[in-house]
C-alpha positions as CSV (number, residue, x, y, z in Angstrom):
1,X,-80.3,-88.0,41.2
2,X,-79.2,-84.8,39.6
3,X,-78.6,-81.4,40.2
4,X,-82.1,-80.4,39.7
5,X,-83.2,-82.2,42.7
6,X,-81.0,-80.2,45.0
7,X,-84.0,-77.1,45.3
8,X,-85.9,-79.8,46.7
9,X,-83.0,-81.6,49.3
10,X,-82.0,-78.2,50.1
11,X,-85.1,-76.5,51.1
12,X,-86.2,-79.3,53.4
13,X,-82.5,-79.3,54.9
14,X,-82.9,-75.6,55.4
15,X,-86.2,-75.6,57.2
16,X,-85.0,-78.3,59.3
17,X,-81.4,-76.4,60.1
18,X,-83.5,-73.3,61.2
19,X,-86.4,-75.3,63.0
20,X,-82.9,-76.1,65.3
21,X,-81.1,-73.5,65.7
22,X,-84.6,-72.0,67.0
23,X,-85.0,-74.9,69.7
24,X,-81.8,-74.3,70.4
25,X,-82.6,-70.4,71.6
26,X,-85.9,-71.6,73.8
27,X,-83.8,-74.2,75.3
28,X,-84.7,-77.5,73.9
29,X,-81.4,-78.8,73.6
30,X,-82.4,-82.3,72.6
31,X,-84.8,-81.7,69.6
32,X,-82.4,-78.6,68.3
33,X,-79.6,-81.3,67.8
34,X,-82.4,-83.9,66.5
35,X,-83.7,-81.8,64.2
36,X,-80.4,-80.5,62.9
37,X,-79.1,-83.6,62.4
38,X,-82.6,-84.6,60.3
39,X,-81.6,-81.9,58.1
40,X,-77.9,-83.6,58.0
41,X,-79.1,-86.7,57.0
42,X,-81.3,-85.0,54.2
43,X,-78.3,-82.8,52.8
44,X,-75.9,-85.9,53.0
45,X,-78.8,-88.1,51.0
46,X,-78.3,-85.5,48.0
47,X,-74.2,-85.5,48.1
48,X,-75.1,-89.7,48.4
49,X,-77.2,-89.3,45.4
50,X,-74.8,-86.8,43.4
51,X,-71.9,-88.8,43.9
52,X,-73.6,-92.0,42.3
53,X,-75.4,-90.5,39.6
54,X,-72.2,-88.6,38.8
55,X,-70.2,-92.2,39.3
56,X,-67.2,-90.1,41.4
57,X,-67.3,-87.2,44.2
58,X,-69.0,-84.3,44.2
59,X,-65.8,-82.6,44.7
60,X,-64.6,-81.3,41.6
61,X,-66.2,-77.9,40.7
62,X,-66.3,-75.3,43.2
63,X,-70.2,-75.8,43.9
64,X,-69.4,-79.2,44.5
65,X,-67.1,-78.3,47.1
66,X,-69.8,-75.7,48.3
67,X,-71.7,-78.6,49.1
68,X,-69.8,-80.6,51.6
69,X,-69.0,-77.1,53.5
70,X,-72.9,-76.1,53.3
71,X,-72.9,-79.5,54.8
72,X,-70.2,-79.5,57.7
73,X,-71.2,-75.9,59.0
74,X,-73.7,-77.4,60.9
75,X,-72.5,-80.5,61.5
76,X,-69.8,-78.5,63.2
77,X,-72.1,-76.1,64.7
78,X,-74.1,-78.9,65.9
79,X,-71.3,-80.9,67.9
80,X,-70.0,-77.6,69.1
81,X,-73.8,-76.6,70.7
82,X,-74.3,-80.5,72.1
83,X,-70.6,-80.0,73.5
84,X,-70.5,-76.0,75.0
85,X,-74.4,-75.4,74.9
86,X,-73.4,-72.4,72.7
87,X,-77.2,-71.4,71.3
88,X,-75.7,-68.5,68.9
89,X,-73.6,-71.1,66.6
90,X,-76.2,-73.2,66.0
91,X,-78.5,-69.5,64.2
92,X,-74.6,-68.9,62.7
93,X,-73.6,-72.1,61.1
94,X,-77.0,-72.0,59.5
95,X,-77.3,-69.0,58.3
96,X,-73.8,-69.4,56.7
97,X,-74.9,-73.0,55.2
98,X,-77.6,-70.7,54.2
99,X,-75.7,-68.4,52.0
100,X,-73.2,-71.1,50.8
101,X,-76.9,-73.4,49.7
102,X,-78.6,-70.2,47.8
103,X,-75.2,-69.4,45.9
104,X,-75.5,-72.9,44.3
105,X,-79.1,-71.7,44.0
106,X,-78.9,-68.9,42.0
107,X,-75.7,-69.6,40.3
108,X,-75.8,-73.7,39.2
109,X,-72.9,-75.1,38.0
110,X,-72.5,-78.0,35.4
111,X,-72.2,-80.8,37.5
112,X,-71.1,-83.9,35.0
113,X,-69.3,-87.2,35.1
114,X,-66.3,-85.6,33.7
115,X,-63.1,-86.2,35.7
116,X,-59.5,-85.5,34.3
117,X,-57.2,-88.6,35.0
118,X,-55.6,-86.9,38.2
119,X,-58.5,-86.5,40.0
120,X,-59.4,-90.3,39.7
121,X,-56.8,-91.1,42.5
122,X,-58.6,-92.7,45.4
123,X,-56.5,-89.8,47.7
124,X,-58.8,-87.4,45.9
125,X,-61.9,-87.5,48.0
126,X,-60.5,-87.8,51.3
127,X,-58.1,-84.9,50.8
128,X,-60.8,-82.7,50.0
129,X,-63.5,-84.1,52.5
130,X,-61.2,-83.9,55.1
131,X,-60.0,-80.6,53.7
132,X,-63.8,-78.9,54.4
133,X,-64.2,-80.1,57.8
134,X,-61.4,-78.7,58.5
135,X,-62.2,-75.4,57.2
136,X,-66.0,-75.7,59.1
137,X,-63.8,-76.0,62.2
138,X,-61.6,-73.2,61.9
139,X,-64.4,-71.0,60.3
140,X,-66.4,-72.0,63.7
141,X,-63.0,-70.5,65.3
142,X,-62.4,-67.4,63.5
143,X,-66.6,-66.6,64.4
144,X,-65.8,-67.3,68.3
145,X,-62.7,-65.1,68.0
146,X,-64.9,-62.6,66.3
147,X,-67.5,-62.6,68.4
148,X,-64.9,-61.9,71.2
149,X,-63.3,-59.3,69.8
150,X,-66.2,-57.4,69.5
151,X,-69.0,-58.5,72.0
152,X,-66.2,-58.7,75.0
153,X,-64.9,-55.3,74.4
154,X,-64.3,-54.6,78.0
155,X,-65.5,-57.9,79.1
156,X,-63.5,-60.7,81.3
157,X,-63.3,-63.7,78.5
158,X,-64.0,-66.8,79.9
159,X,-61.8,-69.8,80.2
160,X,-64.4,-71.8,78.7
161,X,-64.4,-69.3,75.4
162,X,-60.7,-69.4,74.8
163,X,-60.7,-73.0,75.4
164,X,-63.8,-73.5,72.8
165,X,-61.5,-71.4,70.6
166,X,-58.0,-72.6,71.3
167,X,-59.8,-76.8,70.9
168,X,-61.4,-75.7,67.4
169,X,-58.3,-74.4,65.9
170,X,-56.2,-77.6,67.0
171,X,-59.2,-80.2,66.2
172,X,-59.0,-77.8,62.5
173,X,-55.4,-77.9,62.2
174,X,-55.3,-81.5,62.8
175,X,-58.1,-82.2,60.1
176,X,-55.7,-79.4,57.9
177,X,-52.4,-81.3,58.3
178,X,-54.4,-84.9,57.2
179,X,-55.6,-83.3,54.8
180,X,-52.1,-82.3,53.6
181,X,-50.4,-85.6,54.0
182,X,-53.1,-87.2,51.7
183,X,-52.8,-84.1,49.4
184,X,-49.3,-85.1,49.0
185,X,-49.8,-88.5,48.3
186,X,-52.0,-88.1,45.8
187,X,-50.0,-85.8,44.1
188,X,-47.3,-88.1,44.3
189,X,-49.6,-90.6,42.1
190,X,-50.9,-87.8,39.7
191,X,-48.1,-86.0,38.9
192,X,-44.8,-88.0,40.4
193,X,-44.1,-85.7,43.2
194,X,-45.2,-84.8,46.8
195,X,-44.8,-81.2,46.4
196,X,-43.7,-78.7,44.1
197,X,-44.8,-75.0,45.2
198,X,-47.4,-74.9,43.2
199,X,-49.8,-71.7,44.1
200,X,-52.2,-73.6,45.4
201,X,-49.6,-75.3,48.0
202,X,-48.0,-72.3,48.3
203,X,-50.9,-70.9,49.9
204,X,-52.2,-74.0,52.0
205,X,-48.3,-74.2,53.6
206,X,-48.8,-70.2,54.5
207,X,-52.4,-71.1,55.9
208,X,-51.3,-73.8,58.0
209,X,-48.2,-72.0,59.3
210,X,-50.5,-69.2,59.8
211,X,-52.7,-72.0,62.3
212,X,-49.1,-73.0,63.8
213,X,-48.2,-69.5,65.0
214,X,-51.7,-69.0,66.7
215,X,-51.1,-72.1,68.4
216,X,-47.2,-71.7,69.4
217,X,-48.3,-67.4,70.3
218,X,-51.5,-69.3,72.6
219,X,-48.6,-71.4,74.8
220,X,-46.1,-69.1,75.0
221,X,-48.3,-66.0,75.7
222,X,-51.9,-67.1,77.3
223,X,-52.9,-63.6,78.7
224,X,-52.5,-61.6,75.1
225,X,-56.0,-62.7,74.3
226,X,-56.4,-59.4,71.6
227,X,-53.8,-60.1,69.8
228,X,-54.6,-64.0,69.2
229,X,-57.5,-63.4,68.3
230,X,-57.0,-60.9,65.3
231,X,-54.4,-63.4,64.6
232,X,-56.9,-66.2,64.8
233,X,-59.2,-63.9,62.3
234,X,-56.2,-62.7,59.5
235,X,-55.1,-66.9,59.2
236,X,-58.8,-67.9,58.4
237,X,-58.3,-64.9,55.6
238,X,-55.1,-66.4,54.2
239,X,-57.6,-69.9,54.2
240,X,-59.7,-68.2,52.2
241,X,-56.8,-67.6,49.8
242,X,-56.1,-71.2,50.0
243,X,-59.5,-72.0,48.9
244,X,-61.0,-70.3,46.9
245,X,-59.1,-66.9,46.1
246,X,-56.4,-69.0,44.6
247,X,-58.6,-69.3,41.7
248,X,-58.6,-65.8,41.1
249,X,-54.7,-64.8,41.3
250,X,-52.7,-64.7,37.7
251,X,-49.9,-66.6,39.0
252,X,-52.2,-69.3,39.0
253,X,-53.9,-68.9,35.8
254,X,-52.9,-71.6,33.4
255,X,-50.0,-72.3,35.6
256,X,-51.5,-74.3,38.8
257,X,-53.2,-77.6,38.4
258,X,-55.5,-77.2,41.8
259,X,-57.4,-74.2,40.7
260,X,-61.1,-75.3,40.8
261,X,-63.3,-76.0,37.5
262,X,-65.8,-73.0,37.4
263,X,-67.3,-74.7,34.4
């Protein structure tokens, strides 16, 4: 398996993904989550194939990483449909694992068995697996709190919305703050420490403070549902920083050892 197999994986996954999220709309709740998850299974058969023609995780170039996220979109849209019969995040986590699938169309990346000594710490994968679902979760959020903000202009919001929102965020932060601890242990085994301020963990501690306040601001005031929400909207920004915009800030250029292989 190599990366010019993935037009073929990809396309199939795709058709599959939208055949779904279109059952889903007419109300055939049962094929929409089979036929999603047949597109799953596809998707996950080329990161299986990637990972052992490559002999170690797709997970260390930025279209790698594009990978397992065009992958846990609608895996999270999927158990979030089968769980609050949403039929809207089913059309939305495709057509973002859409986008994210014809970026690594149109701009391929070298995918090689190359892997510098710290990223052959078994912490590795699972820090950045975990990492993704995480961000599928709380990008699932920040679309709910979008969609509120702007479709319930004026509107009553349900209990059921703000406790679809309010679950995601802590099932995201959750996956976040696993993902940190391992994040920390491996660099404990690459480099000798647990943390050192590095950009990169300079931005995830702001991001996942950022997740804390919305939850802590939720408790103490349940009825300011405006507010949350935009505050829901700017932390999934500051993820973004975390992620990828990291790579694009001079403090970090030649200076952090998490920004991402673009090579």
């Amino acid at each position: 398996m190599d990366w010019s197999n993935f037009i073929i994986f990809a396309l199939i996954s795709v058709v599959l993904w939208i055949a779904g999220a279109v059952a889903a709309w007419r109300d055939r709740r049962g094929l929409a989550l089979a036929v999603t998850a047949a597109g799953l299974a596809v998707f996950f058969a080329f990161i299986v194939g990637m990972w052992v023609s490559l002999e170690r995780p797709p997970l260390r170039t930025m279209g790698e990483t594009r990978l397992w996220y065009s992958f846990f979109l609608p895996l999270v849209g999927c158990i979030v449909y089968s769980r609050w019969r949403y039929k809207w995040i089913l059309s939305f986590s495709t057509m973002m694992a859409i986008v994210f699938v014809c970026v690594n169309l149109f701009k391929p990346e070298i995918h090689n068995k190359t892997l510098m000594p710290a990223l052959q710490s078994p912490w590795f994968a699972p820090h950045v697996i975990v990492y993704m679902f995480a961000y599928a979760l709380l990008g699932a959020a920040a679309v709910m709190a979008i969609y509120l903000l702007l479709f319930k202009r004026g509107k009553e919001v349900t209990a059921t919305e703000t406790s679809l929102t309010d679950n995601l965020v802590r099932a995201g932060l959750a996956f976040m703050t696993v993902g940190m601890l391992f994040g920390a242990l491996w660099a404990k085994e690459a480099w000798g420490h647990y943390w050192a301020w590095d950009p990169k963990e300079t931005w995830a501690a702001i991001s996942w403070w950022a997740y804390l306040v919305y939850v802590h601001f939720r408790l103490r005031y349940p009825a300011r549902l405006k507010a949350a929400f935009v505050m829901l909207v700017v932390s999934f920004v500051l993820l973004q920083m975390c992620w990828w915009g990291i790579n694009y800030l001079p403090a970090a250029q030649g200076a952090s050892v998490h920004t991402y292989n673009l090579q």
